[in-house]
C-alpha positions as CSV (number, residue, x, y, z in Angstrom):
1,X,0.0,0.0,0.0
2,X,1.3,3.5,-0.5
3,X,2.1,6.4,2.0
4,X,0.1,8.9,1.4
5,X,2.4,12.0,0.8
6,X,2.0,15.3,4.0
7,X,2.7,17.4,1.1
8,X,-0.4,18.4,0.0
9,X,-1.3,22.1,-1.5
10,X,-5.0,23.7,-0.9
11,X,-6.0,26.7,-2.3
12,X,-8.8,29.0,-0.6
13,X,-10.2,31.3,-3.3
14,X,-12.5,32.5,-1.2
15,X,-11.7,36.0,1.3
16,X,-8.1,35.7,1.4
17,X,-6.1,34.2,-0.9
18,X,-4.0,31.6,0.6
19,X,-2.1,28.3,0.3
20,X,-1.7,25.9,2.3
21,X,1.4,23.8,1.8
22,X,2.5,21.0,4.3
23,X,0.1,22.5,7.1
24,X,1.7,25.5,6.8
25,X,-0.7,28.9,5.9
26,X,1.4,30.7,2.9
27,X,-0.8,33.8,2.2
28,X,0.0,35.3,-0.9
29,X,-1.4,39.2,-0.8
30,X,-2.1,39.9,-3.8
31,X,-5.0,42.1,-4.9
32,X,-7.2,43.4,-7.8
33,X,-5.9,42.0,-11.4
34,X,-3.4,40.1,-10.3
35,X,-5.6,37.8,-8.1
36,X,-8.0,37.6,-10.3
37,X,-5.3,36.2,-13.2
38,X,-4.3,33.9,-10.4
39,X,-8.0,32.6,-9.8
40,X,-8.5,32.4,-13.2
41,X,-5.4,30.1,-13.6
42,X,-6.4,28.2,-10.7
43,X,-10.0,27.4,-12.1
44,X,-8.8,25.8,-15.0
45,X,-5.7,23.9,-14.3
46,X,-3.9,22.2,-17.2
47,X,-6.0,24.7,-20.1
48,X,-3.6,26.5,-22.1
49,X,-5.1,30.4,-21.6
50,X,-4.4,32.9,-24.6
51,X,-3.1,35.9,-23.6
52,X,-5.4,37.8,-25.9
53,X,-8.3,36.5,-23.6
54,X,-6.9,36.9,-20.2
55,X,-6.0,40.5,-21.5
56,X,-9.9,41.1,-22.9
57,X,-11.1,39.8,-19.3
58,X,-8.7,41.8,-17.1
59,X,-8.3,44.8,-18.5
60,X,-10.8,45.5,-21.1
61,X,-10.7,49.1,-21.5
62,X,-6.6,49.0,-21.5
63,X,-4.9,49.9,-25.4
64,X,-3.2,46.4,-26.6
65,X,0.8,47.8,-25.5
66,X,-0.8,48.1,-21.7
67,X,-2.9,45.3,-21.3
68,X,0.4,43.1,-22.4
69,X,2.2,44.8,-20.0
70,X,0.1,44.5,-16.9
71,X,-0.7,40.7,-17.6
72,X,3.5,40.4,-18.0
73,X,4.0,42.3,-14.5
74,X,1.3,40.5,-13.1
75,X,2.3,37.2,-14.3
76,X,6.0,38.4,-12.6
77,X,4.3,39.1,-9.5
78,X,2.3,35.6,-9.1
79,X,5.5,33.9,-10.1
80,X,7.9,36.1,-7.0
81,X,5.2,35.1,-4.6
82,X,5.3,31.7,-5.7
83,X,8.8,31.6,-5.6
């Protein structure tokens, strides 16, 4: 019979955002676009997302130059919370 592993990740999507990783409470603080691109990820693990759309759904009203660069810097800042 296999162990079953202590290293499980949970997610709470729900008031604060925050992982749980081996027991441990890892909250991640991040607000507005950026946890809403993280939700989104979350929601649909393993789907390829086009940046076009995630763009269109974050920051609709944004020219095409500034919506690239706000997913880009809020991609960066999922990834150095992440990290």
């Amino acid at each position: 019979m296999a162990a079953v592993s202590s290293r499980v990740l949970s997610v709470s999507l729900f008031g604060p955002l925050l992982f749980r990783y081996c027991r441990a409470v890892v909250p991640l603080n991040l607000t507005g676009a950026t946890r809403e691109l993280l939700t989104l990820l979350l929601a649909h693990p393993g789907v390829a997302q086009r940046r076009e759309q995630l763009m269109a759904r974050l920051w609709p009203e944004a020219e095409p130059g500034k919506a690239r660069s706000a997913l880009t810097t809020a991609l960066w800042r999922i990834n150095k919370r992440l990290e």
